[in-house]
N, C-alpha and C positions, 0 to 999 in steps of 0.2 A: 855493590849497588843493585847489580842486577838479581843476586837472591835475595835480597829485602823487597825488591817489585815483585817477584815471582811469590814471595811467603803472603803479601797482602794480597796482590791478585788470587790467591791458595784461599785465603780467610775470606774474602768477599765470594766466593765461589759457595765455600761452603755455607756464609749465613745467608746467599740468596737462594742454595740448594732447599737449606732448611723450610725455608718460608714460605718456599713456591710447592710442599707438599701440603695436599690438601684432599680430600676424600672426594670432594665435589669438581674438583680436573679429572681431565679426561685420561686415557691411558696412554693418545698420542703424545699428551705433554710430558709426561712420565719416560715415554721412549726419549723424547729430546732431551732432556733433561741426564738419562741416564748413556745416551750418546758416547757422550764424551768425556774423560775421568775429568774430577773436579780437582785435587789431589792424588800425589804419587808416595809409595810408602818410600821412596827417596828421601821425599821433604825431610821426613823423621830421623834420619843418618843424616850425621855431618859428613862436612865436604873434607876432603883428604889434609886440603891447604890449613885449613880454620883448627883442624884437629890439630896438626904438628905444630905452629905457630905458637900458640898460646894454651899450654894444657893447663885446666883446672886442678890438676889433684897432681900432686908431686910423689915422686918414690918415697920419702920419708911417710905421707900422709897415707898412702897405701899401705906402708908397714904395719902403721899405725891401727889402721881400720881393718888389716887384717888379724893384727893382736886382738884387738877387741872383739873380732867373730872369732875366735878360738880356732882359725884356720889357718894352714899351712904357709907359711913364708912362699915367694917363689924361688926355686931351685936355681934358676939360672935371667940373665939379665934379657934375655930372648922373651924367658916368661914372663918377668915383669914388663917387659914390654909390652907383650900381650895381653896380659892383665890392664896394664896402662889405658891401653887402646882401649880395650871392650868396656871399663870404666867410666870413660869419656865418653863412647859412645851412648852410651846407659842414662848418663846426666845429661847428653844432648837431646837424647828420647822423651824425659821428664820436662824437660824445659819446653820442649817444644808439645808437647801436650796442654803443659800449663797455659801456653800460649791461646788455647781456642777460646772462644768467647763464649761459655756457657750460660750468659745469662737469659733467664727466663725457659730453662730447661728445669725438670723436676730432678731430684738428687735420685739412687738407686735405693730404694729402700731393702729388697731382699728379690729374688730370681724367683721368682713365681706367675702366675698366672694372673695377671691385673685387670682382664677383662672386668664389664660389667655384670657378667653371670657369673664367675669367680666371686666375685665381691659379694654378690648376693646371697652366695649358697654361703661363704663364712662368715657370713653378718647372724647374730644371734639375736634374733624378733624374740616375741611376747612369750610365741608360742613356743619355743625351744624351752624359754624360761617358767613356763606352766609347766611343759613336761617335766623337767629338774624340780619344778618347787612341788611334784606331785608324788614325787620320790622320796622325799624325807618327811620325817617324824622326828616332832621335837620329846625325849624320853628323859626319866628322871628328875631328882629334886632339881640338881642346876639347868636343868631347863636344855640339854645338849641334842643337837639334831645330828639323826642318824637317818642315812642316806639307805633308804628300805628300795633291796631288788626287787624291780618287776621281773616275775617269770615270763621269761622269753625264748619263744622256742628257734633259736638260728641254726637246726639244723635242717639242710633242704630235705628229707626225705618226711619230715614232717616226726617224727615221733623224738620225745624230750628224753635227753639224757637220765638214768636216774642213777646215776653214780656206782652202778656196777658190771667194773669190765671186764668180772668174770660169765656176765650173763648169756653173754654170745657168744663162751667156750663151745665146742662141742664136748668135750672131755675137759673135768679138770681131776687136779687129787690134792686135798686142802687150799688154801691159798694162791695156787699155782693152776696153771691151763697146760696141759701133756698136748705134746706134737707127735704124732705118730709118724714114722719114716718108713721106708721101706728098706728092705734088709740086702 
């Protein structure tokens, strides 16, 4: 009884944590606020009693789920025990995850940078699309658009490549650039 009052006093903690962030509080509430831990990464581990009493996953069912990852039996009944344990522990970790109340939270869409300047600079306006629609030419009978380079000079020191990297030999002998060494 007392870790079921301890898991919801845990969840009200954290949906009243959630709530009370706001850009427009002040820093002193922020300090109160982050005070005192709201949850322990304890909660997430079962308790030693709750593990032994009643296990979820039986040795046969381990076997099982080990055949099917194409990994090794355990060797010794120590190890399936061990295995046992850290199993249970694993499904007490996901359970209790499941348990937070995410609603009215946005899902993760991918790890990137979601600011508002983020978003803006990959947001593709008018202008991006003039530039690309200023790039192609539609050529031939069926009418097919080909995507014409603009000459663009990227290289910093300012002068355009022109496709010969033998020109900045000092020596060459045909096809080739000779290195002189010293003897």
């Amino acid at each position: 009884m007392a870790s079921v009052r301890s898991r919801l006093l845990t969840r009200c903690r954290l949906n009243t944590a959630f709530s009370r962030f706001s850009s427009s509080k002040s820093n002193a509430n922020l300090e109160s606020i982050l005070a005192e831990p709201s949850w322990s990464v304890r909660s997430l581990l079962p308790d030693r009693a709750s593990q032994a009493s009643s296990p979820s996953v039986t040795p046969k069912q381990l076997h099982h789920l080990l055949r099917l990852s194409a990994l090794p039996q355990p060797a010794s009944d120590e190890e399936e025990r061990s295995m046992l344990q850290t199993l249970e522990s694993q499904i007490h970790f996901v359970k209790e995850i499941q348990r937070v109340d995410a609603t009215g939270v946005e899902p993760l869409r991918s790890i990137y940078d979601e600011s508002p300047e983020a978003v803006k600079e990959t947001t593709i306006g008018l202008d991006r699309l003039r530039d690309a629609m200023a790039q192609e030419q539609v050529t031939g009978r069926r009418r097919r658009v080909k995507r014409v380079p603009i000459a663009k000079n990227d290289r910093p020191d300012g002068n355009a490549w022109d496709g010969n990297a033998l020109g900045s030999a000092s020596k060459t002998k045909g096809p080739y650039f000779v290195v002189e060494t010293g003897s």
